[in-house]
Structure formats: C-alpha cells, structure tokens
N, C-alpha and C positions, 0 to 999 in steps of 0.2 A: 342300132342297139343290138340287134339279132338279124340272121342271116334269114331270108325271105322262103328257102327251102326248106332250112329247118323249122319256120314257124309254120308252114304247109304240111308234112311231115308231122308236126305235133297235132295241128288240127283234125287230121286224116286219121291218126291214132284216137282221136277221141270218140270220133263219131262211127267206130268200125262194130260198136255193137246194138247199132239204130238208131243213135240220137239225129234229131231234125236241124241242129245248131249247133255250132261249140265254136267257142272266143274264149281267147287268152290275155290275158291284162299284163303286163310285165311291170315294175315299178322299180324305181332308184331314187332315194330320197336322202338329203342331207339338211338335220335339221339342228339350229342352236335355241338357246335361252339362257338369260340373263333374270334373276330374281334377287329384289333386296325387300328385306322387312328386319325391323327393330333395328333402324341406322345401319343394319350393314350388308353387302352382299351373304345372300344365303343360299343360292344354290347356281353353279353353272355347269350346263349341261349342251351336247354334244354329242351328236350318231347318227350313224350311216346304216342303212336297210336296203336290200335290195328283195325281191321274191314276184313270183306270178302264181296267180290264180286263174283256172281253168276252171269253165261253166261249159255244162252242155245243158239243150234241153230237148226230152222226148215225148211225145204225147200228152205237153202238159206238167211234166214231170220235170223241179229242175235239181240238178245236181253240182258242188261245187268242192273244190278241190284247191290248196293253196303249198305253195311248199317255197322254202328259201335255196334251194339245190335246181339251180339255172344251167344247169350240164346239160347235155342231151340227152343223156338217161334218166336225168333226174325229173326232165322236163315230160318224157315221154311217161316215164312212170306215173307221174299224177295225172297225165291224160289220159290212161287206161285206166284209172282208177276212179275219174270223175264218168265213162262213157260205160263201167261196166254200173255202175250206182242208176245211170238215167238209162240204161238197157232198156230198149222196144223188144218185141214178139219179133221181130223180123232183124237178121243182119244189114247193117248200112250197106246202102246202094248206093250213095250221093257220087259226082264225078270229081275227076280233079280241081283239086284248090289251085289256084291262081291269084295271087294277091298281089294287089292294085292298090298305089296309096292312092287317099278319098282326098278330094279340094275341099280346101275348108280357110276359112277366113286367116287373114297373114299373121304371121308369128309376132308373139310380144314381143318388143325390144326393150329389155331390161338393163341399166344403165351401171347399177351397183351390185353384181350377186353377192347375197351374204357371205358365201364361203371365201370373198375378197375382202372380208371387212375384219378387222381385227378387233378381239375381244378386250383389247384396252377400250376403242370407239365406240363399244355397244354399252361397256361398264359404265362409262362416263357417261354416255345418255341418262340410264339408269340411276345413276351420283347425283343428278344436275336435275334430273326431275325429285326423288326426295329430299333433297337438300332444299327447293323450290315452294313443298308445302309445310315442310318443319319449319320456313322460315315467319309463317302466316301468323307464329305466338304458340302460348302457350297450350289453347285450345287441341291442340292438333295431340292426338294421342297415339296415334298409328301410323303408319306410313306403308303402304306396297306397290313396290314396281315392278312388270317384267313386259321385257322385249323379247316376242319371240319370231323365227322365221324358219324358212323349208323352202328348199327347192327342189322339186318334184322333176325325171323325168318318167315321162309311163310310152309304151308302145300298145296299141290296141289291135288285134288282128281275129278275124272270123272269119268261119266258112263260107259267106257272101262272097271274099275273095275282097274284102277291107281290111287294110292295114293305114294306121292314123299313129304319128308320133308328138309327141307334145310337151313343150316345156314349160312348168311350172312354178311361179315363186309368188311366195305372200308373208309381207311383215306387221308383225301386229306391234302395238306399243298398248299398256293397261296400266292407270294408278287409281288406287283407292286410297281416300283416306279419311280418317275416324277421327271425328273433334267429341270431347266430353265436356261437360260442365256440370257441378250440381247433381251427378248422376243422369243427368240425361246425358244420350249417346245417338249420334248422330253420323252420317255415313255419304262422301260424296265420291264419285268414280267417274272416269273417264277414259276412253277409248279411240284407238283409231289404229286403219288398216287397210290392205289392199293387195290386190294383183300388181305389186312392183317390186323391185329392189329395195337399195339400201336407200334410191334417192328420195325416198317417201318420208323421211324424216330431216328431209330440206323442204321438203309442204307442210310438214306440222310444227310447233313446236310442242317437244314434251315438257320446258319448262310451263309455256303458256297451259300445260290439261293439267299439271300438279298442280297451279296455283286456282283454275277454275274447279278441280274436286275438293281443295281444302277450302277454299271460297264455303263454296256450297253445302258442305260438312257444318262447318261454322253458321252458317245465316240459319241452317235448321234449327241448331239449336235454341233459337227465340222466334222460332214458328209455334204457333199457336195451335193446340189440337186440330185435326181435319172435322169438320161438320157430319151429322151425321142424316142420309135422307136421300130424295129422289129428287133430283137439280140437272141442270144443261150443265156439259162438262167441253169447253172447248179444249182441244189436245191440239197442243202447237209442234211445228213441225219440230222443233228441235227435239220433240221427244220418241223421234224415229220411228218405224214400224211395227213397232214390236204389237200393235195392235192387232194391225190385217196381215201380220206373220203366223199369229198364235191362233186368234179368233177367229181367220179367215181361211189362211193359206195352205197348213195340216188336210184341211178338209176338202179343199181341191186339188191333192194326191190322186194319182189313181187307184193305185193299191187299196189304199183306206175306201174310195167309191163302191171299189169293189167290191168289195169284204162286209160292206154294210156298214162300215164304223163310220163312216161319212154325214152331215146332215145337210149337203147338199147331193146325195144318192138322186137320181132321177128328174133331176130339175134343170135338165139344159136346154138353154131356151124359155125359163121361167125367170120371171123376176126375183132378185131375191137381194136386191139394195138399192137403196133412191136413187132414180132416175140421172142424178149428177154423178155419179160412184162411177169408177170405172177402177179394176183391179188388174196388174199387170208382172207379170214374172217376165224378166227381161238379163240374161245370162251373158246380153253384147257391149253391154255400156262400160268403158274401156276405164279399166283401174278399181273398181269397186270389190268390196271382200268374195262375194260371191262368183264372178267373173268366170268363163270360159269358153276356153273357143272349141273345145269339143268336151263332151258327156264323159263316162267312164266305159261311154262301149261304143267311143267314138264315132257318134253324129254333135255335128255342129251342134253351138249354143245357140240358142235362139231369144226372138220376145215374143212372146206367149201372150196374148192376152184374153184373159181368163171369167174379166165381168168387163161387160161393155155397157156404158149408160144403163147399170141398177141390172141387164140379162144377162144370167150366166151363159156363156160360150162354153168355153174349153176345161179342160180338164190338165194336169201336169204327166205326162206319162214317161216311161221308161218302155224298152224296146220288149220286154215280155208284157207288159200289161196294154201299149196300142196293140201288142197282136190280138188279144184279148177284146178286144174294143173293134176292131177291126181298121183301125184309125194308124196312122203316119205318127211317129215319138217326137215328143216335144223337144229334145234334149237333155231332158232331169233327170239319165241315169246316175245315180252319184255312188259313191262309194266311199271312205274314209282309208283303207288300203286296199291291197292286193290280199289280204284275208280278208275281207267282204265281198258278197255278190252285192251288186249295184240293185238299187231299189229306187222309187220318184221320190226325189226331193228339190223342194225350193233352188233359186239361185238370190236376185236380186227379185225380189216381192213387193210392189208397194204402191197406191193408191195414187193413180195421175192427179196431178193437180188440176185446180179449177180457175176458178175466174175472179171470185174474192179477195179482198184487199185483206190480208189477214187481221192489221190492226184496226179496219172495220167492222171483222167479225168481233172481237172483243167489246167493242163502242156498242155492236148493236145487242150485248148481251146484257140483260139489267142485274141478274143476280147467277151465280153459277161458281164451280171451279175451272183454274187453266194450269193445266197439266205441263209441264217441262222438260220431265223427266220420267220416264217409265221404271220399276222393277223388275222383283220378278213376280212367275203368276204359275195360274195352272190352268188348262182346259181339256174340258171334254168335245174330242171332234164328234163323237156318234150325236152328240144334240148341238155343242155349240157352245156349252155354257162356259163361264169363265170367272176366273177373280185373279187380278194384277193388282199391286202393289206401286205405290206413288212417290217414287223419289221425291221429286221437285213440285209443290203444287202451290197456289195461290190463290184466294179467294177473286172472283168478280164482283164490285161493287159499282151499282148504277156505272156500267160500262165501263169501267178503270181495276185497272190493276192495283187489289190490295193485300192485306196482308198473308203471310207464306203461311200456311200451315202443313202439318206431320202427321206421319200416323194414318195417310186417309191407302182405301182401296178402294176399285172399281171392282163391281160385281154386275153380271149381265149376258147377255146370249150373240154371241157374233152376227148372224144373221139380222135380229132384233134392232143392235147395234148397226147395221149399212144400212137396215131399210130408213133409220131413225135422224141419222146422216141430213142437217138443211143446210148447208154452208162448209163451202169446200174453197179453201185459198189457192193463191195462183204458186204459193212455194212447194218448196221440197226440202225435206232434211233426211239424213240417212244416218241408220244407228247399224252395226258387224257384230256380230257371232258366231257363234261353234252351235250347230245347232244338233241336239239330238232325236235319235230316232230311230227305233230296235236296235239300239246298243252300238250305234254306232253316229260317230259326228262329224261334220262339213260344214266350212265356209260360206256362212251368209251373208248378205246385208236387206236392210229391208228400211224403207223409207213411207213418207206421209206427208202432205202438207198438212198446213192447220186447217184443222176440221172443226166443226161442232154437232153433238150429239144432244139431241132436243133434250132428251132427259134420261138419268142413267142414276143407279144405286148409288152410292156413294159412302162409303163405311171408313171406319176409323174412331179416336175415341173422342167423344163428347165432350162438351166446355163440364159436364157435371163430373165425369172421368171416367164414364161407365162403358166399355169395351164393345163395339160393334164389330163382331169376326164372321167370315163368310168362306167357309169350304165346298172343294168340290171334290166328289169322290170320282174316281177315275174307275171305268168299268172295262 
C-alpha cells in the first residue's frame, strides 16, 4: 500500500520533537447499501475513502492527527503536526526506524467481494426479503430492509519497527417489521452478518429472517401484558449477548478500569459471578461480526478470557492502557476509521456454555419469564446497573412454555446478575452490532447460552394496565 521508507521517514518526522511512540494507520475503504421502506427502494449508496491517521505518544500525553492528503508532504505534514502537539522537554533521540512486517494469523479468504457483486443482486435480496414479510397479511404495516457491506484495506506501522497489512470485509443483512391491529403496535427484526463476502448470503436466507420478523411482529400482538415483580427469568440462547455485552463487557474495558467508571475497578482475582460463569472476549473465531486478525495498532486478535469460573482474570486492553497496567495488550485496540485514535473495545463477547440441557432448565423452572429476544437498554458501568427491553418473552408455567407476553423489561445490576446465575446450558447463540462508544462505532457480536437468573426485576404493564417504568441515569 505504501513504500516501507516513506512510512519510516513519516514516523521519524513525528517523533523529532520527543514523542516515545508514533504509528500510522493508513485505511482504503469501499463501502455499498441497499435500503427499502414503504414497498420501495429508498436509498442507494456508494463510496470510496481513503486517509491516515497519525498518533504519537509522549510522557503520557497522547496526540492525534488525521488527514485524507496521502502524498508525502501531505503525510509528513500531519506527522509534524501530531509530534509537535505530543512535544516532550527534550528533542527525540530514538534510532532508526526499521520496519518488519509482524506474523500474524493467515489471511481470510473471501470468496465474493462486494465491489464484484452487482447492485441489481443486492436490490433483489432486498425485493425478496420485503416482498416475504408483506406477504404474512394484512397485519404487517411497515416493512425495512438493508444490506450493507465494506471492504476495508488498513496498513499499520510504528516506531517499534511493525508494519501489519490487512484486508478487511463484512456483510450485514437487517429487516424490521411492524404488524398493527386495534391500535396496538408491535415490532419484529432480524439480523445477520459477518467477516465474509458476498457468500454469507448462501448461509442465510433473508427471505427465511423477513418471514421470522413479521412472524414475530404479528404473535405479539396477542401477547398478553408482561407481569409485573421479582421472578427467575431464564434467557435463552437465541437471545444473544446483548446481556454480558452491556451489563458485563463495557466494564472490563480498560480505559473505563482506569478512569474509575468501571464496577469491576480492583477486583482481579475476586469473585464476582457463580462459580459456573465463565466470560470470554475471543476476536479468533473465524466469520463472526466482530472477527480480527489484527487490532487497529496491529497486534493480533486474540481470546481473552476475562471471568474464569465466577474470578475475574483479565481485563480488555489496548496498547496505551497495558502500558499503563504494566501488562501485554489484549488485542482490543479498535477504532471505527482513520479519524479515530484506537481506544479497548469488545470483539466477540460472550458467556462459555455449560453443561445444562437447556430444555431442562425450563422443565426445572416452576413459574418465571423466558426471554427470546433482547432490545434495547441502558447501563451504567461505574455501578453496573441496567434496564433492557424484551422483545420476545414468554411466561413459564409449572415448567412449560406458555403464553408470550409484551411490554416487559429487565431491571437489575450486572455483577448481581452473574453472581445470581444457577444454570448455565450447554448451547450458544450469537446476536451482531455496531457498537458504540465515545462517538464512535465497531463490529460486534456477542453470544450466551440459555442461562437462568434465580430472580430478577421484571417490569412492564400489568393485567390491571398500570405502567411499571424503570430508568437509569447515566453519570
């Protein structure tokens, strides 16, 4: 992508006014989408970005710099301009750069790139999945679809004398759709996506997610208020991670450890979920949304494991906050472009399965909710606290699955939540996202088997109709 002297040369200009580090991220991105809402295509779009971003850091101090003028003056110029912002008391000493590409796990082989795939073949995707849930009746009031994809190349290079190249692609597919009746209004979506090409929509089918989110749109609607109270809430794997993504994973950052925002701050090597719990950020498992084989300041991806049987181990780190730690970087520098500095975040997140037969654990539940589907929520990581929203939920009666009720939320503390953890299944399901975090977002996935939580808040509106609402202020 770039000549190995000139990105020496670039580096060697950054660090000429004391900084201890400086790396350059170079990025080439071509990305499409495909959108249809109200029967018809409504938006398609298409672009090409190229730019790098230049980081040094000095005493602590970090300074960042981005610019789309990839010339050699152009490149140099933000590199004096990022080394004179991180300026030490002392002029740089460092010796010659030398850069050596890093071994790192073998390249993906991608079979379809999007920029080979023609926008009649994505439209029709698009066509055939809302044509799929409009067909379910009358019910169906809304329909939205989009396909979208990118293929990423980035070049990484530091004063270490590391240089890492990497190609990148990921295709998402999304439908939502809206069934009404009577005034109630009800809401079913589906998702899917990954580290591949175009052939990742020969593994799914997106008619089969349009007819399973209008399905589920529709059944709500003669779901019966959700209960209101403190009940066992088993949460089945198909309702993905978004549990010990939110409530758990935010808060074994480092950055947030650091900072104090954390509510696992100073507790490694303490317990701080049952005994069966084990949590694990794993960036190698090959195809999944969050997937990588190297960071954004190119150290391989790794599997992190972060709670081992109920004790916190580890932490998520990025390469300025293990220096900070004293500790070796996890992998999780992440970044959303080449205008960001990389910060710890998530990859693939998600609670190892157990040993539980999961339609056991329902059998041995006498009265409780089972969770199917997650929404959305909010939490605070300085304590933990939380409130999620329930797509898909179901009453437990005397161990059987019965009627579906709406309207409920989960309210409750993450920590609280793993210690409370008795019954952990032997599955796995995985739910993809764009996740955010200081303004900025990346490629997740996070996964769960069916769990069950001894006892958990449970709000939503009452058979009388009287509103049980549960906020949390974000500090």
């Amino acid at each position: 992508m770039m000549d190995h002297m000139l990105l020496a040369e670039i580096l060697d200009e950054a660090l000429k006014k004391g900084g201890d580090f400086a790396e350059i991220y170079i990025e080439e991105k071509v990305s499409t989408s495909v959108y249809c809402e109200d029967d018809r295509i409504e938006k398609i779009n298409s672009g090409r970005e190229r730019g790098a971003g230049i980081r040094v850091l000095a005493k602590g101090r970090t300074s960042y710099v981005y610019t789309n003028d990839l010339s050699r003056e152009g490149l140099l110029k933000a590199a004096r301009v990022a080394g004179h912002a991180a300026r030490s008391q002392q002029a740089g000493t460092h010796g010659p750069i030398s850069l050596q590409s890093k071994p790192g796990p073998e390249p993906v082989r991608y079979l379809r790139l999007p920029e080979n795939v023609l926008f009649d073949e994505k439209i029709e995707h698009v066509l055939a999945a809302n044509r799929a849930a409009r067909e379910l009746g009358t019910d169906i009031k809304q329909v939205t679809v989009a396909v979208g994809d990118n293929h990423k190349s980035v070049l990484i290079a530091n004063s270490d004398g590391e240089i890492v190249e990497d190609d990148r692609v990921r295709v998402r597919f999304v439908v939502s759709a809206v069934a009404e009746r009577n005034g109630v209004i009800q809401t079913g979506y589906e998702s899917a996506g990954g580290v591949a090409g175009w052939e990742l929509l020969d593994q799914i089918s997106p008619v089969d997610m349009a007819r399973r989110a209008g399905e589920l749109a529709i059944k709500m609607l003669d779901a019966r208020p959700a209960p209101v109270g403190r009940m066992p809430v088993v949460m089945s794997s198909e309702a993905g991670g978004t549990m010990v993504h939110e409530a758990c994973g935010h808060g074994l950052e480092a950055d947030l450890v650091q900072k104090g925002l954390s509510v696992y701050r100073n507790k490694l090597g303490q317990q701080v979920a049952a005994s069966i719990v084990s949590v694990i950020d794993d960036a190698t498992i090959p195809g999944k949304f969050g997937s990588l084989r190297f960071d954004d300041e190119g150290t391989p991806g790794q599997r992190t494991v972060l709670i081992d049987k109920g004790h916190l181990v580890g932490y998520l780190y990025d390469r300025l906050t293990a220096a900070k730690d004293q500790v070796k970087s996890t992998g999780n520098g992440r970044r959303e472009s080449y205008q960001h500095k990389p910060i710890p975040r998530m990859t693939n997140t998600f609670i190892a399965p157990g040993e539980d037969d999961p339609e056991e654990i329902i059998r041995s539940t006498s009265r409780g909710l089972l969770v199917k589907k997650m929404g959305g929520g909010q939490v605070n990581t300085t304590n933990g606290d939380f409130v999620f929203e329930v797509q898909e939920g179901y009453l437990i009666e005397n161990g059987k699955i019965g009627a579906a009720v709406r309207g409920a939320t989960l309210t409750g503390n993450g920590p609280e939540v793993l210690a409370s953890i008795d019954r952990v299944g032997r599955d796995l399901g995985y739910a993809i996202g764009t996740c955010g975090k200081d303004g900025q977002g990346v490629p997740v996935a996070d996964a769960q088997p069916t769990i069950r939580i001894k006892e958990l808040t449970v709000g939503g509106t009452s058979h009388e109709g009287h509103p049980a609402l549960y906020r949390i202020r974000r500090k």
